[in-house]
C-alpha positions in Angstrom: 5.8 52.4 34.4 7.9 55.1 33.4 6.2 58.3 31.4 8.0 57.3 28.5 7.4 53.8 28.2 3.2 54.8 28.9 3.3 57.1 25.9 4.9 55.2 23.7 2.2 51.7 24.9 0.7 50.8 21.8 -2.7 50.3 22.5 -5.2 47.3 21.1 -8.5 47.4 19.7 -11.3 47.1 20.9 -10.0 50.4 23.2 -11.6 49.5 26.9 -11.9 52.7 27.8 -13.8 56.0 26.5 -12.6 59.6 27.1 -14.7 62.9 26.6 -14.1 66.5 27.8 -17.4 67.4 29.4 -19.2 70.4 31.2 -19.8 73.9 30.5 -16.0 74.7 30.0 -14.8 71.9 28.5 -12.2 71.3 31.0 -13.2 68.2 33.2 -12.7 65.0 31.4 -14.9 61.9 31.7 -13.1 58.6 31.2 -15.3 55.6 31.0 -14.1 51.9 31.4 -15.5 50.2 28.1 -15.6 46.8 28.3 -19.4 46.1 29.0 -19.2 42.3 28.2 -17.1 41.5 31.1 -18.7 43.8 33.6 -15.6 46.2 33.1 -13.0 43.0 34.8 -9.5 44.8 34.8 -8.0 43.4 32.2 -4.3 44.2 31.6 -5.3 45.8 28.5 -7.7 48.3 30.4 -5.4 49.0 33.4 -2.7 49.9 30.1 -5.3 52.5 28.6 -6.2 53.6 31.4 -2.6 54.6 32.5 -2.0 56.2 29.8 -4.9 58.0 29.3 -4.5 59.5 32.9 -1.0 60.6 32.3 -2.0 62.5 28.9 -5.0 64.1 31.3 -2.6 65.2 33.6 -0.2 67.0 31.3 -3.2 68.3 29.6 -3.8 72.0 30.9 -6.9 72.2 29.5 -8.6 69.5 31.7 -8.2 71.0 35.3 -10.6 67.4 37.1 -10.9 63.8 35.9 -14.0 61.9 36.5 -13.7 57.9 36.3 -16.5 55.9 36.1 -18.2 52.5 34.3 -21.8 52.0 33.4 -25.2 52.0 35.5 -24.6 47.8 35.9 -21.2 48.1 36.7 -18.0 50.3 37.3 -15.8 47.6 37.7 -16.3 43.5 39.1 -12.7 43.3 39.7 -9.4 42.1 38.2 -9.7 39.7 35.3 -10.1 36.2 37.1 -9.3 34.5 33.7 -7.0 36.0 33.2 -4.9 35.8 36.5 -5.4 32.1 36.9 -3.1 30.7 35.5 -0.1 33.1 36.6 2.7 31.6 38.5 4.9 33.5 41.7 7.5 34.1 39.7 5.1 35.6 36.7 3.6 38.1 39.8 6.6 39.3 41.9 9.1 39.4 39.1 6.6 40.9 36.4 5.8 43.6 39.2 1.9 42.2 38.6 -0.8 45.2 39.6 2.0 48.0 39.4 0.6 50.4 36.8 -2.9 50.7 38.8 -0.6 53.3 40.5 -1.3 55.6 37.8 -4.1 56.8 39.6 -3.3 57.2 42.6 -0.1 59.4 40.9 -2.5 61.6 39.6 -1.8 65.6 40.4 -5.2 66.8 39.6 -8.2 65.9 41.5 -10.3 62.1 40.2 -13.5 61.9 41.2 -15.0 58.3 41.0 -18.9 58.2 39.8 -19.6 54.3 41.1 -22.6 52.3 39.8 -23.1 49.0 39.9 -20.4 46.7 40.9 -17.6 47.8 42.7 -15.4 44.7 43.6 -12.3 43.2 44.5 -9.8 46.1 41.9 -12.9 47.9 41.0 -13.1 48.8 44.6 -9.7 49.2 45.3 -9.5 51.4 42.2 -12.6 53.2 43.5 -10.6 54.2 46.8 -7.7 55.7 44.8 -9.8 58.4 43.6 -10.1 61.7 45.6 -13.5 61.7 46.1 -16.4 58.9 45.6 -20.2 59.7 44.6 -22.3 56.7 43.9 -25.6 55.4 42.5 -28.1 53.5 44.7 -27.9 50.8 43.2 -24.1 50.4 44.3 -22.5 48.1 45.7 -18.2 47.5 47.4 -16.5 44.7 48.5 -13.5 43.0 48.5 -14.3 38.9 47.1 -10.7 38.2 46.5 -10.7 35.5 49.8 -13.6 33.7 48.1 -11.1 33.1 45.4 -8.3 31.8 47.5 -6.2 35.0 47.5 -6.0 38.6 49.0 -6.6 42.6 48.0 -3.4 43.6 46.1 -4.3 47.1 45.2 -5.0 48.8 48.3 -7.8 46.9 50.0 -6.2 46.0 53.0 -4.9 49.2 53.2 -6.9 51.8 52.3 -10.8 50.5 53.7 -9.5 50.9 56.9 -7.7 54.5 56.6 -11.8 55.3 55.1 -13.5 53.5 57.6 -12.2 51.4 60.4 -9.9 48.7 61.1 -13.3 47.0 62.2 -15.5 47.5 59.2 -12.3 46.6 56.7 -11.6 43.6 58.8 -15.2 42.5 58.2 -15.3 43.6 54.3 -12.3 41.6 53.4 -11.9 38.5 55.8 -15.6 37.7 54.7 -16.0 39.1 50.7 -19.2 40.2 51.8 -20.9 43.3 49.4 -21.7 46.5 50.9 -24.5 48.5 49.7 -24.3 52.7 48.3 -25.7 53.8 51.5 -23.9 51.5 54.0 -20.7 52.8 52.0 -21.7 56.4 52.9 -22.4 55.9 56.3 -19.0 54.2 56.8 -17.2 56.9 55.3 -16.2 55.6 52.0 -19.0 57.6 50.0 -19.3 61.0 50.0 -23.1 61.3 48.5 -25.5 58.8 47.3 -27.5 59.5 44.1 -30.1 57.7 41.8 -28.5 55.7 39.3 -29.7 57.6 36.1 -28.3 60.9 37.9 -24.9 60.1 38.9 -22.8 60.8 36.3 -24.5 64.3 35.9 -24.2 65.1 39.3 -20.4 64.1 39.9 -19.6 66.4 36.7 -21.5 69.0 38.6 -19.2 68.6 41.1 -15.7 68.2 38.9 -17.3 71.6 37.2 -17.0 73.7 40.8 -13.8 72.5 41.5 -12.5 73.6 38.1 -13.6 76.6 39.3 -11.1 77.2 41.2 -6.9 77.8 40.7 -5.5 74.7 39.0 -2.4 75.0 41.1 -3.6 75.8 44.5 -6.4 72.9 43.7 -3.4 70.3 43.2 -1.5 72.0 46.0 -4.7 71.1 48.6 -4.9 67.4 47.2 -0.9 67.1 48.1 -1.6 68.3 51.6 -4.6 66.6 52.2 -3.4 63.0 50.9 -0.5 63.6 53.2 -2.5 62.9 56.5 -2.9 59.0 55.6 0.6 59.1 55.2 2.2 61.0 58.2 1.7 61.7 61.7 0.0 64.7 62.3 2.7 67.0 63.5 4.6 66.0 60.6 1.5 67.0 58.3 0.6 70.3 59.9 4.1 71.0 59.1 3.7 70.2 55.2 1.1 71.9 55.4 2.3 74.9 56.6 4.7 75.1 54.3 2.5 74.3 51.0 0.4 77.5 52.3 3.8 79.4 52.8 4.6 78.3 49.1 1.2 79.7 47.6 2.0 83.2 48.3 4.6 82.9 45.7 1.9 82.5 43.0 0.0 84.9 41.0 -3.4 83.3 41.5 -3.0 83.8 45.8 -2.1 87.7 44.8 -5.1 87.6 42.0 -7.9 85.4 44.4 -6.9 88.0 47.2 -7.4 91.2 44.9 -10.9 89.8 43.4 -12.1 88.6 46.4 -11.2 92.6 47.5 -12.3 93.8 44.8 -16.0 91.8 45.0 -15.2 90.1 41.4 -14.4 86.5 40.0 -10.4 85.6 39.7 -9.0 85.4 36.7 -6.8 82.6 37.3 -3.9 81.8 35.7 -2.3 79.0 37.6 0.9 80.1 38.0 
């Protein structure tokens, strides 16, 4: 969906998902999937709003990190089962079904996912598009689509085993089997496991240090970074190389050198 046509998406009531700016700052924003009665199911209507709101994030200077998360029973069950039922092939493949949940992963600034609950099917897949994953104990992945006669259309297949193994994805989504917070961690998927009540606290703790640093060279890293799932690695250390070239024509590489010489915080200015 085109930048245009996202702005301009009028959007329904009740809205399905929340956004505050949070932290000391004000400048990470904390955008909640609203739709409680459902478990947070990815409606079409919530992947809409969320879209949207992620593209106004991203052109918003103010907000330099975007965390995404549900509530303590669930960040998201999956798509919207009712909702898909009843949609043909032709209604799928011609409608380009499941194409705006690349809004995320499109996303220039750094998402952070804060997971609780249940993470299944798209709300797992839409868990692994974010940059970095914390979660609550009580936590729980998986990918149930082959319970329901069909596959992982957002990533499953694709990005479990770039996290994990070809193994351990195998397993997850030939069986639909649920994973818990700390099996998720030790497989590489998780980054740090938290109790419930805490999460959201702690994941803004860490959106808060990373807005600490230069906007620019933060979104710069991501690039380089993401690049290594999607290259071989001579053909990354090259990128990389010249994204490093490419920040010593910004002020805030001139300004984090002088501070750092002259034992003070950077002013940054991300340009």
């Amino acid at each position: 969906m085109s930048e245009t046509k996202l702005s301009e998406l009028a959007i329904q009531e009740p809205r399905m998902i929340i956004v505050e700016v949070v932290g000391a700052k004000k400048n990470v924003a904390l955008v909640r999937l609203n739709r409680p009665e459902a478990l947070n199911a990815l409606c079409s209507q919530l992947m809409d709003e969320l879209a949207v709101a992620l593209l106004k994030l991203d052109m918003n200077t103010e907000i330099r990190v975007i965390v995404l998360t549900g509530n303590e029973k669930a960040f998201a069950a999956g798509a919207d089962i009712k909702e898909m039922r009843e949609l043909e092939f032709a209604q799928v493949f011609g409608g380009g079904y499941l194409a705006n949940w690349s809004a995320l992963s499109d996303v220039k600034k750094p998402v952070i996912a804060a997971v609780n609950g249940f993470a299944l099917g798209g709300g797992s897949e839409l868990a692994l598009m974010c940059d970095i994953i914390y979660a609550g104990d009580t936590a729980q992945f998986g990918q149930p689509e082959v319970n329901v006669g069909t596959m992982p259309g957002a990533g499953g297949t694709q990005r479990w085993p770039r996290f994990t193994s070809k193994s351990f994805a195998m397993e997850v989504c030939l069986t639909g089997s649920r994973i818990t917070a700390h099996e998720a961690k030790d497989a590489g998927l998780v980054n740090r496991v938290y109790p419930a009540a805490d999460l959201v606290a702690e994941t803004i703790k860490l959106a808060e240090k990373i807005a600490e640093k230069s906007p620019i060279i933060v979104q710069t890293i991501k690039e380089s970074v993401n690049s290594a799932y999607e290259t071989t690695l001579n053909q990354g250390l090259r990128m990389e190389r010249r994204l490093f070239h490419s920040t010593f024509a910004t002020n805030d590489r001139k300004e984090g050198m002088k501070a750092f010489s002259e034992k003070r915080t950077p002013e940054w200015t991300s340009s």
